[in-house]
C-alpha positions as CSV (number, residue, x, y, z in Angstrom):
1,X,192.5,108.8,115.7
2,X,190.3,110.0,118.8
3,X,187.3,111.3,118.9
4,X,188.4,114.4,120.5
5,X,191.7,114.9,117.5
6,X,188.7,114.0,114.8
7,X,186.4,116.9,115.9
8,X,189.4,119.5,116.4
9,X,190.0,117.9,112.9
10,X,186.2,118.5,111.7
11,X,186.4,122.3,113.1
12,X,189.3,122.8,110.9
13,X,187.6,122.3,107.7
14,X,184.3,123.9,108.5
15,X,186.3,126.9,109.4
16,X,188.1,126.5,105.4
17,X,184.3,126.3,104.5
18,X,183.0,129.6,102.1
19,X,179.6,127.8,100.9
20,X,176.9,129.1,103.1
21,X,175.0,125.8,101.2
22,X,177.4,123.4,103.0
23,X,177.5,125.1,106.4
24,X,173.4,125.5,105.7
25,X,173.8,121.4,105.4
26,X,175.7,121.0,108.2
27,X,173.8,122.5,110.3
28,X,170.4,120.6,109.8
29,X,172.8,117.3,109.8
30,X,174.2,118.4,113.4
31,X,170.2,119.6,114.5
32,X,168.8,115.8,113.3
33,X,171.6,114.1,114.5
34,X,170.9,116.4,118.3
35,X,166.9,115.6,118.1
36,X,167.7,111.8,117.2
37,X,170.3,111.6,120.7
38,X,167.5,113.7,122.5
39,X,165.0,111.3,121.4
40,X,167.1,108.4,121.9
41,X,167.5,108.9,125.0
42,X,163.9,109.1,126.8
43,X,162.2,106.6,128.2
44,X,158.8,106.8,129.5
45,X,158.2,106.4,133.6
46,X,156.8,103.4,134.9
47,X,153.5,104.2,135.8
48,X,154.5,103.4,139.6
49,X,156.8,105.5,139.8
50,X,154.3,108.5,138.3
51,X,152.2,107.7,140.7
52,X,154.6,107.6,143.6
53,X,156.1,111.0,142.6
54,X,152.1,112.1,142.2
55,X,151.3,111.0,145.9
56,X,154.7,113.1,147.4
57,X,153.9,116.0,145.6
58,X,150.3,116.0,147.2
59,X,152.0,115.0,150.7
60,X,154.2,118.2,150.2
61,X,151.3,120.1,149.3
62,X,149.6,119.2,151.9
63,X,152.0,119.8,154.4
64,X,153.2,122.9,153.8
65,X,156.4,122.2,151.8
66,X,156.1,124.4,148.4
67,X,158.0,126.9,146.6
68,X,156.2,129.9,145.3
69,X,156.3,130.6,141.5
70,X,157.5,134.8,142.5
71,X,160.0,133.1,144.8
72,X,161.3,130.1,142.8
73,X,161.6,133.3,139.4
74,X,163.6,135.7,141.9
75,X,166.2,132.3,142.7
76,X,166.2,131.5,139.0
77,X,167.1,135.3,138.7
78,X,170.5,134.9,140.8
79,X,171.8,132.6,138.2
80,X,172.5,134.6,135.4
């Protein structure tokens, strides 16, 4: 069986579920199991790179290229 048939499956018998206990359960199983991927998955930057992206970020300040905060809110505005 595929993953994608075994979760359709999975969704099938939480939907039969009436304890609020084993969705309560389910729940904090799915949210550990999301934090542990999430956490999984970072990796600290190199400290060369840090300092590279530091250094651009100061050339682009100091040059002009910047987005203001009331401009950069009014474009994140537009998306919803």
């Amino acid at each position: 069986m595929d993953l994608q048939t075994r979760k359709l499956e999975f969704i099938k018998e939480f939907l039969k579920l009436t304890s609020e206990e084993a969705v309560i359960t389910l729940e904090k199983i799915l949210k550990k199991q999301k934090q542990s991927d999430f956490e999984s998955d970072l990796a600290p930057m190199p400290l060369e790179e840090l300092n590279s992206r530091i250094d651009q970020s100061l050339e682009d300040s100091k040059n002009g290229r910047l987005t203001h905060s009331t401009e950069l809110k009014s474009e994140i505005d537009k998306w919803t």
